[in-house]
PDB file of N, CA, C, O and CB in Angstrom:
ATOM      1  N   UNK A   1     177.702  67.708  29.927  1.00  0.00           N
ATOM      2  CA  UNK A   1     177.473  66.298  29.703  1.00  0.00           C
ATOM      3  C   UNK A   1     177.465  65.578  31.041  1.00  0.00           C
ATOM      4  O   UNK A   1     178.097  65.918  32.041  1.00  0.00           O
ATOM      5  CB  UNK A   1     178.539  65.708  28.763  1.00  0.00           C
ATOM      6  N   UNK A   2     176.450  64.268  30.879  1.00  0.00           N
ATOM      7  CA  UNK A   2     176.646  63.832  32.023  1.00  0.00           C
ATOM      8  C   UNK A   2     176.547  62.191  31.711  1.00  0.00           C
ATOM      9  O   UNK A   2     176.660  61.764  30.562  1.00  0.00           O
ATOM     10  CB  UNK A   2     175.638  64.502  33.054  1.00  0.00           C
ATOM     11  N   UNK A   3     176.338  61.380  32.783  1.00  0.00           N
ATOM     12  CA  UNK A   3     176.152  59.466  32.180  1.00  0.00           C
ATOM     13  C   UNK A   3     174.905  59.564  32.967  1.00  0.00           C
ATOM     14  O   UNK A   3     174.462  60.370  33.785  1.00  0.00           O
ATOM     15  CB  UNK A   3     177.565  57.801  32.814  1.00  0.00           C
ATOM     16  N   UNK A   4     174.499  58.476  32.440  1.00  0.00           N
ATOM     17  CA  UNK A   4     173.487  57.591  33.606  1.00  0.00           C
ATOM     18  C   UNK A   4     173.430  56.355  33.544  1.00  0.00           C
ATOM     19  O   UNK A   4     173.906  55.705  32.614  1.00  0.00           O
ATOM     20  CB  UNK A   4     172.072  57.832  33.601  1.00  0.00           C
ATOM     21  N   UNK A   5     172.786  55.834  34.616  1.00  0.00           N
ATOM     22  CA  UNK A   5     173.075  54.025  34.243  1.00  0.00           C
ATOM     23  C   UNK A   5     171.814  53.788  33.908  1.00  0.00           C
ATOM     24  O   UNK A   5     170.779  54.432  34.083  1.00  0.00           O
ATOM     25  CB  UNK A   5     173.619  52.794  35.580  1.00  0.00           C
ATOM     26  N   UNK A   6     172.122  52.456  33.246  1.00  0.00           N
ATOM     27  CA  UNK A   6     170.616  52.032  32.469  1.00  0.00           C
ATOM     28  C   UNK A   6     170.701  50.396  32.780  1.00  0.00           C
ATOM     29  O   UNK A   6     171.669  49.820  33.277  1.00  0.00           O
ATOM     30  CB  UNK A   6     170.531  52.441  30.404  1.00  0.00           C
ATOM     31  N   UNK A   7     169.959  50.042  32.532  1.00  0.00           N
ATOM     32  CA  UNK A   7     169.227  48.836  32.859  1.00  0.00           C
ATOM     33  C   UNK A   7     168.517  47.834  32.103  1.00  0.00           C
ATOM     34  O   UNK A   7     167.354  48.221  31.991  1.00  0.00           O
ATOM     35  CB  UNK A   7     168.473  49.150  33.525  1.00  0.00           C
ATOM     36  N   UNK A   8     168.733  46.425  31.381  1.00  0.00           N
ATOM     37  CA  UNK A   8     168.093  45.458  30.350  1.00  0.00           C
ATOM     38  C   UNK A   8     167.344  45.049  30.923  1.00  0.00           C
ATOM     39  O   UNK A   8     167.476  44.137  31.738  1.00  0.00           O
ATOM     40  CB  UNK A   8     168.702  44.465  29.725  1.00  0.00           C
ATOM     41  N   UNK A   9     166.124  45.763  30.571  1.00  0.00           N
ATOM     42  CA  UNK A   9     164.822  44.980  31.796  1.00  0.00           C
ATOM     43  C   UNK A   9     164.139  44.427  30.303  1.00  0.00           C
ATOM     44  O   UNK A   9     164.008  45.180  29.338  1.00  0.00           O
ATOM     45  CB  UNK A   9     163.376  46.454  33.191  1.00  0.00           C
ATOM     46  N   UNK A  10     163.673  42.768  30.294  1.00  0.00           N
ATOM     47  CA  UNK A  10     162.831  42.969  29.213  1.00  0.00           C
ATOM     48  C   UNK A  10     162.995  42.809  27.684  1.00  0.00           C
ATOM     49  O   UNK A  10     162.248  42.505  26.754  1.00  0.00           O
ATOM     50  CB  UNK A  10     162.544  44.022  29.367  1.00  0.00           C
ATOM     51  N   UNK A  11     164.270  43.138  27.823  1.00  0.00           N
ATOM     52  CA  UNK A  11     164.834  43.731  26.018  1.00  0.00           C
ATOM     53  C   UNK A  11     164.813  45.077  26.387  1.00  0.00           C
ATOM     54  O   UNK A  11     165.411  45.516  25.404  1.00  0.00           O
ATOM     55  CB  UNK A  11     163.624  43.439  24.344  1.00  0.00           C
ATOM     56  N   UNK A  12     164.632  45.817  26.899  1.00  0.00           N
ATOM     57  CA  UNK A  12     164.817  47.298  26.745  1.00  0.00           C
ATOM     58  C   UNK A  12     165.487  48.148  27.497  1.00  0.00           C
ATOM     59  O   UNK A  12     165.309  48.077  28.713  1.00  0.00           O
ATOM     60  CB  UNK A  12     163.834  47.820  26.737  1.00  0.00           C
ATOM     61  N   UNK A  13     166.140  48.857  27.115  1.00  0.00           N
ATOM     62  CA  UNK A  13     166.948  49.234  27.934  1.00  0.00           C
ATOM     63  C   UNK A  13     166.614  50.770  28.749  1.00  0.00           C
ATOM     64  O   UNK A  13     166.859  51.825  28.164  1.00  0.00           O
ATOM     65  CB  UNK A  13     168.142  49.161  27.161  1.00  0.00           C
ATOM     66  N   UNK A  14     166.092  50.756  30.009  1.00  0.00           N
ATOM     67  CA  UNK A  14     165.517  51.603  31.130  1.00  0.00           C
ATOM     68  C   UNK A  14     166.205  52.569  31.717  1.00  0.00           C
ATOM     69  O   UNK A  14     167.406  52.309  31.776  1.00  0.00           O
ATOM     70  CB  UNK A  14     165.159  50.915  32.112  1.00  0.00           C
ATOM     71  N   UNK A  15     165.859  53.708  32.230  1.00  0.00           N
ATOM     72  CA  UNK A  15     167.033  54.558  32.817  1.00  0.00           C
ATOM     73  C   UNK A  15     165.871  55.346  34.289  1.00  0.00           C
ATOM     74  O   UNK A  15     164.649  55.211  34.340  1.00  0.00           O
ATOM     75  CB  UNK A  15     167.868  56.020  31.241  1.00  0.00           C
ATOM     76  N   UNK A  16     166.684  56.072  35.242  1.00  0.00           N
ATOM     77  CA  UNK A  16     165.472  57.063  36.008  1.00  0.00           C
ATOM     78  C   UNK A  16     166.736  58.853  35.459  1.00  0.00           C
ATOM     79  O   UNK A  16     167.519  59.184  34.569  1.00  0.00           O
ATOM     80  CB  UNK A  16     165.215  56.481  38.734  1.00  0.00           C
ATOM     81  N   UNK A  17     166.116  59.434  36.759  1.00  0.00           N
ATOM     82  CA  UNK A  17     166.320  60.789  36.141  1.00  0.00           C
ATOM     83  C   UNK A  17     167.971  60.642  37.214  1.00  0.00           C
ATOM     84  O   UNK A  17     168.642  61.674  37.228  1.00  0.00           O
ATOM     85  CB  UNK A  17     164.748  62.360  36.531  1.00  0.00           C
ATOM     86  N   UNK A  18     168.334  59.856  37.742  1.00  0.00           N
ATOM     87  CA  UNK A  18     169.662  59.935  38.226  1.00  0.00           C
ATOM     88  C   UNK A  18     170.726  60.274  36.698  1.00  0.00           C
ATOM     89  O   UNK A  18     170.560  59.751  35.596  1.00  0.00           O
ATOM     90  CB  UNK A  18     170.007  58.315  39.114  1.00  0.00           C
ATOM     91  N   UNK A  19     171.786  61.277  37.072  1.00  0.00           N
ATOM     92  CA  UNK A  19     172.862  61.587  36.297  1.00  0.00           C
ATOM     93  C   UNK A  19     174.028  61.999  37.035  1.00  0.00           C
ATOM     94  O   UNK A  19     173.920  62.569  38.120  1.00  0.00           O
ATOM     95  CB  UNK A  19     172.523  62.529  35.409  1.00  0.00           C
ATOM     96  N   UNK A  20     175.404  61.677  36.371  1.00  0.00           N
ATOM     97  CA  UNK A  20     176.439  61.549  38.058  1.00  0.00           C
ATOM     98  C   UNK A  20     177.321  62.573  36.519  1.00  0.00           C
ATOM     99  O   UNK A  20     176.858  62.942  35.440  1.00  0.00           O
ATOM    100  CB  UNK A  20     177.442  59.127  39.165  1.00  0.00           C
ATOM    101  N   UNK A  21     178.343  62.682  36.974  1.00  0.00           N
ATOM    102  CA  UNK A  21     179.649  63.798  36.400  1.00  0.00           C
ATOM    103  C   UNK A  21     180.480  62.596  35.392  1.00  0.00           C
ATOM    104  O   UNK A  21     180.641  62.748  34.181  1.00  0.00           O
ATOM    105  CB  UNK A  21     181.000  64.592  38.073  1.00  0.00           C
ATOM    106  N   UNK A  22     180.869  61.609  36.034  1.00  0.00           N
ATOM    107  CA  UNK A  22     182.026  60.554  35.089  1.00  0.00           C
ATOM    108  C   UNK A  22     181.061  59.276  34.829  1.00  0.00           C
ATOM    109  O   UNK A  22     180.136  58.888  35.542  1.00  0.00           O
ATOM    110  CB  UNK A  22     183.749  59.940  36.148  1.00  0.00           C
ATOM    111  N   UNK A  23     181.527  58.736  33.628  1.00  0.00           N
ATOM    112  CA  UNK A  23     181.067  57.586  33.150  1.00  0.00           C
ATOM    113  C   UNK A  23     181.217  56.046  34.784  1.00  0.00           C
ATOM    114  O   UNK A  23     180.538  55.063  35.084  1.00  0.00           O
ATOM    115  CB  UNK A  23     182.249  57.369  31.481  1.00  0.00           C
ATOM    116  N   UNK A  24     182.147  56.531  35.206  1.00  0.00           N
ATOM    117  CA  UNK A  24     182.680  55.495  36.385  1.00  0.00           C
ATOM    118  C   UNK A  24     181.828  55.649  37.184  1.00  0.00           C
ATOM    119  O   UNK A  24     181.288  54.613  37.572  1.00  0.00           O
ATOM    120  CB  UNK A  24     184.033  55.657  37.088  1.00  0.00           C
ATOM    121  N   UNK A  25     181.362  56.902  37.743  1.00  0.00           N
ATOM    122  CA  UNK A  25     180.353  56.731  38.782  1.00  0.00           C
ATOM    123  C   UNK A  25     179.438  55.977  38.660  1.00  0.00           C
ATOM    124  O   UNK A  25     179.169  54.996  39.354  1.00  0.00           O
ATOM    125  CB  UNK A  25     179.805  57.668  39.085  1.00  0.00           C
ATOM    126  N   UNK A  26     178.465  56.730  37.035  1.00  0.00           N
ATOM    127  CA  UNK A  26     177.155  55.783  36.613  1.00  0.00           C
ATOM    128  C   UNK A  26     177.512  54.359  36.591  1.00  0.00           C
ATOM    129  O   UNK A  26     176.469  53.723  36.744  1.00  0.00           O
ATOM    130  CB  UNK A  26     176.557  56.120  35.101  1.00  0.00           C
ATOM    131  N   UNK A  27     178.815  53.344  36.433  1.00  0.00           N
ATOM    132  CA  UNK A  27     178.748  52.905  36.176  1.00  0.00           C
ATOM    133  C   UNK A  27     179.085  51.847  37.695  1.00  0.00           C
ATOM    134  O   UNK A  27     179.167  50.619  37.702  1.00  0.00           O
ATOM    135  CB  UNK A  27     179.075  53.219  35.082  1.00  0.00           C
ATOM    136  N   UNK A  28     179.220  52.713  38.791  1.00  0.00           N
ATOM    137  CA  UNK A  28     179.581  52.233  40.331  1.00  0.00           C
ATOM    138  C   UNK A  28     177.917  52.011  40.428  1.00  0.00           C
ATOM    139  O   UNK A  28     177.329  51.062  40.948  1.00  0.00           O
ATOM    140  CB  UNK A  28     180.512  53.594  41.666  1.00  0.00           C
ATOM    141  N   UNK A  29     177.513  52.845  39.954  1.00  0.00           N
ATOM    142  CA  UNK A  29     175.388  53.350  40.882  1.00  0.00           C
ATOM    143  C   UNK A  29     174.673  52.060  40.348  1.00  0.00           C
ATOM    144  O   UNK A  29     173.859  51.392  40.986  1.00  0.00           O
ATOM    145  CB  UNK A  29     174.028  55.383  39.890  1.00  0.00           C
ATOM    146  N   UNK A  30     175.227  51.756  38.734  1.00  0.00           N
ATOM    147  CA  UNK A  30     174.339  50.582  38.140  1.00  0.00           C
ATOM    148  C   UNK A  30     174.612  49.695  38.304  1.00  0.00           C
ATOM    149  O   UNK A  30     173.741  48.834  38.180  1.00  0.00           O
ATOM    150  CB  UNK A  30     174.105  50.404  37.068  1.00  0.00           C
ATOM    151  N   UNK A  31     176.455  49.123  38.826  1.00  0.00           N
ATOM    152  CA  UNK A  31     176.796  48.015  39.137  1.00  0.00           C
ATOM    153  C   UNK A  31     176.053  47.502  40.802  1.00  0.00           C
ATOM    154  O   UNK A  31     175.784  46.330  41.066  1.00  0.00           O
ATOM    155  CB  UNK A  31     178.374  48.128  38.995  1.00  0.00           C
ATOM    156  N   UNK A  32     175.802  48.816  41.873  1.00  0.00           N
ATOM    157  CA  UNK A  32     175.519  48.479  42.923  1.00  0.00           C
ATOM    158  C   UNK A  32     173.910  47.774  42.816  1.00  0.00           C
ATOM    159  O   UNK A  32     173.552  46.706  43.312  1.00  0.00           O
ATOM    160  CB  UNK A  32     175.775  49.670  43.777  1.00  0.00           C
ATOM    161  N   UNK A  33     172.970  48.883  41.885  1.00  0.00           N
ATOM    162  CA  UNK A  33     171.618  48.211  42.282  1.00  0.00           C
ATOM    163  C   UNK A  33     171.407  47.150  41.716  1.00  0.00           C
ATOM    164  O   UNK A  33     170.575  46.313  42.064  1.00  0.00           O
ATOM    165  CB  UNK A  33     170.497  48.897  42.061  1.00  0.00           C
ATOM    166  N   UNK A  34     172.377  47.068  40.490  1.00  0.00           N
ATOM    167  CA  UNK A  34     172.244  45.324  39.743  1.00  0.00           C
ATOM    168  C   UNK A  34     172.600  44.316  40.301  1.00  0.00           C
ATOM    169  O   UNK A  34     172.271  43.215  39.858  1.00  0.00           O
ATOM    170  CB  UNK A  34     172.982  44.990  38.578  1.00  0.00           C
ATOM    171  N   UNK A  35     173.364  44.456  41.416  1.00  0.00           N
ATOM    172  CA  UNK A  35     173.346  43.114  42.003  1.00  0.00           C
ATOM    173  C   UNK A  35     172.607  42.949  43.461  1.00  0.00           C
ATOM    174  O   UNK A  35     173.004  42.147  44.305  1.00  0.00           O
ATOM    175  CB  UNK A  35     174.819  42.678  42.124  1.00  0.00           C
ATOM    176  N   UNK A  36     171.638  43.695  43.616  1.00  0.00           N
ATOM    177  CA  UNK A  36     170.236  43.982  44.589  1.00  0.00           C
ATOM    178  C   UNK A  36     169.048  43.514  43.812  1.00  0.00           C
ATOM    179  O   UNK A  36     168.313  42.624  44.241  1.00  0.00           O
ATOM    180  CB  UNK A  36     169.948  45.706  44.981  1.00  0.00           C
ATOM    181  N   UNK A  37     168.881  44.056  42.781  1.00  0.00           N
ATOM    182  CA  UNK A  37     167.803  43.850  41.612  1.00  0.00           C
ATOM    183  C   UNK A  37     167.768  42.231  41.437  1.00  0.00           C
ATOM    184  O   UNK A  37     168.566  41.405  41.879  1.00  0.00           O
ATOM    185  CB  UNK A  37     168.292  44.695  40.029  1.00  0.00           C
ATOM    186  N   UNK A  38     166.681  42.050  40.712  1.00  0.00           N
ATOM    187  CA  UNK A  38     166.177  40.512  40.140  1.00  0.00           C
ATOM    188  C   UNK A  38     165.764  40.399  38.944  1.00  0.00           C
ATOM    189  O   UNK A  38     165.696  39.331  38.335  1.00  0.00           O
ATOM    190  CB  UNK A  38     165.080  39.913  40.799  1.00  0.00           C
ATOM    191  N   UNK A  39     165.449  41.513  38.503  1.00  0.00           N
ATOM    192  CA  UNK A  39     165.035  41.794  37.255  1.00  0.00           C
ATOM    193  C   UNK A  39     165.711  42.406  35.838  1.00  0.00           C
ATOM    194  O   UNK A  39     165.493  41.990  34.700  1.00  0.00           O
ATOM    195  CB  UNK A  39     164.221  42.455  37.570  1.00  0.00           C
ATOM    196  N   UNK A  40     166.371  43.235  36.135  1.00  0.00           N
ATOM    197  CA  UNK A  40     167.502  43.337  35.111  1.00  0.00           C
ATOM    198  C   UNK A  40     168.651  42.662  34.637  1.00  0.00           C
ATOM    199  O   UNK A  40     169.592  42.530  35.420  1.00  0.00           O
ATOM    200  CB  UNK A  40     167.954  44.133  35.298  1.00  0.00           C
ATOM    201  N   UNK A  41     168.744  42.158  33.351  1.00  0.00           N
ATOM    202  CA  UNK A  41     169.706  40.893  32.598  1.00  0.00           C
ATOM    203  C   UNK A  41     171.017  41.960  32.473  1.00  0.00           C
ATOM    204  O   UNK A  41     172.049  41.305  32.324  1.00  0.00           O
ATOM    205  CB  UNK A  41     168.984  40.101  30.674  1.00  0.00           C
ATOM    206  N   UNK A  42     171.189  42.971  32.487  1.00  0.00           N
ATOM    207  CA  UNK A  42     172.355  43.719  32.230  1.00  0.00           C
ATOM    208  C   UNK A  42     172.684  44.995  32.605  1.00  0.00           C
ATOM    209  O   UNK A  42     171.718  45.634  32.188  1.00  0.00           O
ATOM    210  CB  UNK A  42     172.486  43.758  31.158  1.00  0.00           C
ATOM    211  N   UNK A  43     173.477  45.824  33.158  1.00  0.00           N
ATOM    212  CA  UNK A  43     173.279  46.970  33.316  1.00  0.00           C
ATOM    213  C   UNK A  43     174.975  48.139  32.099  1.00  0.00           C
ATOM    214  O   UNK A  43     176.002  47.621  31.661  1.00  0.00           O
ATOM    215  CB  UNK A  43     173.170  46.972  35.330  1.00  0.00           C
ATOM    216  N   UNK A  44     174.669  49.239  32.000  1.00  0.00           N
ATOM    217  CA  UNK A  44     175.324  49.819  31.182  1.00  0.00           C
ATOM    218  C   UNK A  44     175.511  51.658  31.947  1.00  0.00           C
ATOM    219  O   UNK A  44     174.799  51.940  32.910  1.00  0.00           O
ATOM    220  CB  UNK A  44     174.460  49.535  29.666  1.00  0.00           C
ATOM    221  N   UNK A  45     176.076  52.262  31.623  1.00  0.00           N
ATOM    222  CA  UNK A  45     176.275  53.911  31.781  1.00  0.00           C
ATOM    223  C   UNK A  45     176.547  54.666  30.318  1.00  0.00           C
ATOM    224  O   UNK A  45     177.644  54.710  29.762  1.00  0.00           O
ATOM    225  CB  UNK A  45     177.717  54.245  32.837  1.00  0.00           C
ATOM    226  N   UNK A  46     175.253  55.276  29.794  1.00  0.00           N
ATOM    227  CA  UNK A  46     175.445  55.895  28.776  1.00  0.00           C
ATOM    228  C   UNK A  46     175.475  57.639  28.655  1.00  0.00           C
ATOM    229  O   UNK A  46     175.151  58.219  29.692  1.00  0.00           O
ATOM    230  CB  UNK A  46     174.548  55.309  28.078  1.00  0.00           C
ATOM    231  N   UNK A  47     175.806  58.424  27.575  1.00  0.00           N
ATOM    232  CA  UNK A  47     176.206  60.013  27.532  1.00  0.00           C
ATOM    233  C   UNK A  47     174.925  60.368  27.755  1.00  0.00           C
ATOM    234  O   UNK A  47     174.042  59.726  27.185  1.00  0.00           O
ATOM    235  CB  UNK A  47     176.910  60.743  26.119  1.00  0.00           C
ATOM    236  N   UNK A  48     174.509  61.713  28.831  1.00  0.00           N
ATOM    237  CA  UNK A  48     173.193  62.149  28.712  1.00  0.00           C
ATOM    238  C   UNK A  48     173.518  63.884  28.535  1.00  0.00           C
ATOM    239  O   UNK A  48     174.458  64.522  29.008  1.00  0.00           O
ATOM    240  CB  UNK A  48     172.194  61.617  30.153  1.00  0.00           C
ATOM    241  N   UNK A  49     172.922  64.133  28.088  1.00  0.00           N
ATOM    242  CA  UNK A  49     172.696  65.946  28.095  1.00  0.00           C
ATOM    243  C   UNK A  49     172.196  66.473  29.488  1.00  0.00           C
ATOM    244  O   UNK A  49     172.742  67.555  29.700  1.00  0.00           O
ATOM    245  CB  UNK A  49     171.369  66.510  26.888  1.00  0.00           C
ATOM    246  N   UNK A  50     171.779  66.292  30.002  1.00  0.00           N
ATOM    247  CA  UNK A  50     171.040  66.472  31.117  1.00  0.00           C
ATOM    248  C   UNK A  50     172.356  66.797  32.373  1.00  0.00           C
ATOM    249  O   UNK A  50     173.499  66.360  32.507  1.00  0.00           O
ATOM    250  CB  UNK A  50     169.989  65.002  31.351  1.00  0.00           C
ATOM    251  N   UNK A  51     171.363  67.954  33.292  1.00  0.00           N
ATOM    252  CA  UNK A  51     172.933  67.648  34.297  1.00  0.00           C
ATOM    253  C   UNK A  51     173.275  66.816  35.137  1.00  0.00           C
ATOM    254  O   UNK A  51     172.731  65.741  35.387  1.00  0.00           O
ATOM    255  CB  UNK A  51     173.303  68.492  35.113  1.00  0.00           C
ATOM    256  N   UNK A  52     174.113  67.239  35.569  1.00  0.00           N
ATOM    257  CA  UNK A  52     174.376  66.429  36.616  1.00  0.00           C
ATOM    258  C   UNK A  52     173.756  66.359  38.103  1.00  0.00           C
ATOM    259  O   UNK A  52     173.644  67.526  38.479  1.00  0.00           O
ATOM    260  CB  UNK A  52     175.519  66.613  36.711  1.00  0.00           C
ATOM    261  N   UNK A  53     173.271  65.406  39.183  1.00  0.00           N
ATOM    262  CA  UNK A  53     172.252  65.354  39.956  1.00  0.00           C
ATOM    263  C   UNK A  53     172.640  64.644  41.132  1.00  0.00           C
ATOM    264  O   UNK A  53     171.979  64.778  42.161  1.00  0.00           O
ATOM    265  CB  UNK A  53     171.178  64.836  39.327  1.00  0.00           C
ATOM    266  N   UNK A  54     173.731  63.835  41.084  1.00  0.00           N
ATOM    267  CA  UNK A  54     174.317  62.406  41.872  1.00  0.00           C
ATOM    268  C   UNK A  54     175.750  62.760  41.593  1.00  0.00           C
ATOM    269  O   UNK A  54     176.310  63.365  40.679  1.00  0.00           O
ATOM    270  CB  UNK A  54     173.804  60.650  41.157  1.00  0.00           C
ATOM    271  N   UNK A  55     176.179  62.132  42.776  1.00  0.00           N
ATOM    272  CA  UNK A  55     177.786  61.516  42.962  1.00  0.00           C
ATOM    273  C   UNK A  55     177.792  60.318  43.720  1.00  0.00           C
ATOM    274  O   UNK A  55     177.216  60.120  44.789  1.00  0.00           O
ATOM    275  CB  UNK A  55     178.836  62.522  43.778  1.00  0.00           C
ATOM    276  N   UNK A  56     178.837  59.164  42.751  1.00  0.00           N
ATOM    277  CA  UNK A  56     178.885  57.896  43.782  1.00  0.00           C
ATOM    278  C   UNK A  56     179.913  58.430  45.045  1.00  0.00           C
ATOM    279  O   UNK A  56     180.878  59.192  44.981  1.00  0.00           O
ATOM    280  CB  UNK A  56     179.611  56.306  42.910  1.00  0.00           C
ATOM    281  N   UNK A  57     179.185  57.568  46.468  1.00  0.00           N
ATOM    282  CA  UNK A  57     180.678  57.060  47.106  1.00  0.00           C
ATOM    283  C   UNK A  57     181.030  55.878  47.837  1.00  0.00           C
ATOM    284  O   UNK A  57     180.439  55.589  48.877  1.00  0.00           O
ATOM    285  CB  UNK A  57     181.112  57.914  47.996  1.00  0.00           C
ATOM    286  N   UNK A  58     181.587  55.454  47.551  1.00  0.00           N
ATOM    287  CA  UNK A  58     182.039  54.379  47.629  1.00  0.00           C
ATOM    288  C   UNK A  58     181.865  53.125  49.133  1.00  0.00           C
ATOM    289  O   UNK A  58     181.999  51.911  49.286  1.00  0.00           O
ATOM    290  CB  UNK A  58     183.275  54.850  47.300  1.00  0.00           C
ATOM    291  N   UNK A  59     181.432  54.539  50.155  1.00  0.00           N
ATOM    292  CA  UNK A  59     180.723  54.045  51.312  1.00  0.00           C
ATOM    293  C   UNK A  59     179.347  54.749  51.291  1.00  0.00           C
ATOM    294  O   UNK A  59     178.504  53.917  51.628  1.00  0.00           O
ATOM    295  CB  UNK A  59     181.533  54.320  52.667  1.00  0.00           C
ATOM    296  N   UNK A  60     178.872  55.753  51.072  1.00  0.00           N
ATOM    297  CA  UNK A  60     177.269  55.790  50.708  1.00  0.00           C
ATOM    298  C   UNK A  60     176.370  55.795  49.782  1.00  0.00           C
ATOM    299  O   UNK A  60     175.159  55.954  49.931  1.00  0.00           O
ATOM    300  CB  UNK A  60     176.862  56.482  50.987  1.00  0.00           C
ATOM    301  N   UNK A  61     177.082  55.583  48.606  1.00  0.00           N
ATOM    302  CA  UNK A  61     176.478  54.973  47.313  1.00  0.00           C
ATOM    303  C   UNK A  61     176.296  56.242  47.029  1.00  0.00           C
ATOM    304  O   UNK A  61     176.963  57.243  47.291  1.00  0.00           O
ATOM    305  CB  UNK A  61     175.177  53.904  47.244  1.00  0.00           C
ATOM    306  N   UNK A  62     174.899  56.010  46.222  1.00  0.00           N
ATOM    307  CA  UNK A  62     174.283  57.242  45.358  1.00  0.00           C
ATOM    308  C   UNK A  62     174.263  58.316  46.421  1.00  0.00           C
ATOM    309  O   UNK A  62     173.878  57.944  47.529  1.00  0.00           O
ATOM    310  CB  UNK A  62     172.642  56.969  44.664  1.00  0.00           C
ATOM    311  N   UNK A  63     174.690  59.877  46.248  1.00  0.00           N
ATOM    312  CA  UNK A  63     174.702  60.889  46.756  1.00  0.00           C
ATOM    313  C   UNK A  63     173.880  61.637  46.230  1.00  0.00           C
ATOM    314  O   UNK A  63     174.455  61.808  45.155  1.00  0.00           O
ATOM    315  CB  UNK A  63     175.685  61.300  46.839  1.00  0.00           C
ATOM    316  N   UNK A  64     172.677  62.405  46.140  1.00  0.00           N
ATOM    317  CA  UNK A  64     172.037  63.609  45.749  1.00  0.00           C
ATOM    318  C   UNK A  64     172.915  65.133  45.921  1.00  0.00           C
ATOM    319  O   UNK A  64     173.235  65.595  47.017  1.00  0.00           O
ATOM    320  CB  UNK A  64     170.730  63.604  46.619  1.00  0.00           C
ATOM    321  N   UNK A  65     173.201  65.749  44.657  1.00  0.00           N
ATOM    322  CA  UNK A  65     173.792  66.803  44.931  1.00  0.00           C
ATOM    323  C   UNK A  65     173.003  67.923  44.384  1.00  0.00           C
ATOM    324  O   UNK A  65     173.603  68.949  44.064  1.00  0.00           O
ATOM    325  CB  UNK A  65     175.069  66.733  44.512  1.00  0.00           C
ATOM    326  N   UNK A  66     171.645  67.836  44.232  1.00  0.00           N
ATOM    327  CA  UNK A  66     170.680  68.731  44.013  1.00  0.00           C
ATOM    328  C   UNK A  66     171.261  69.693  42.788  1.00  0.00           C
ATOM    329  O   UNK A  66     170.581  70.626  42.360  1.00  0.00           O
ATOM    330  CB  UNK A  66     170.334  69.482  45.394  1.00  0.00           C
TER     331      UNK A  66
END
């Protein structure tokens, strides 16, 4: 299992292929680009099947862990 953050663009709620290990991370990755963004009314971190791909940190943000 993994999260990802998602995004209220619209009414709908958007995601990319980023997926991190804990609900907290996704939810560090979506809090950071939502307040960069202009366009999304809300952001969220929901359960994905998919693996895991990313780690937040806290001084370089989104990490790629291939």
């Amino acid at each position: 299992m993994s999260f990802k953050p998602e995004f209220l663009c619209d009414g709908e709620w958007c995601s990319n292929a980023q997926r991190f290990a804990t609900e907290q991370e996704a939810q560090s990755s979506a809090r950071s680009r939502f307040a960069r963004w202009s366009v999304p009314s809300a952001f969220r971190a929901t359960e994905s099947d998919d693996p895991v791909n990313y780690r937040w940190d806290e001084e370089e943000g989104d990490v790629h862990v291939g």
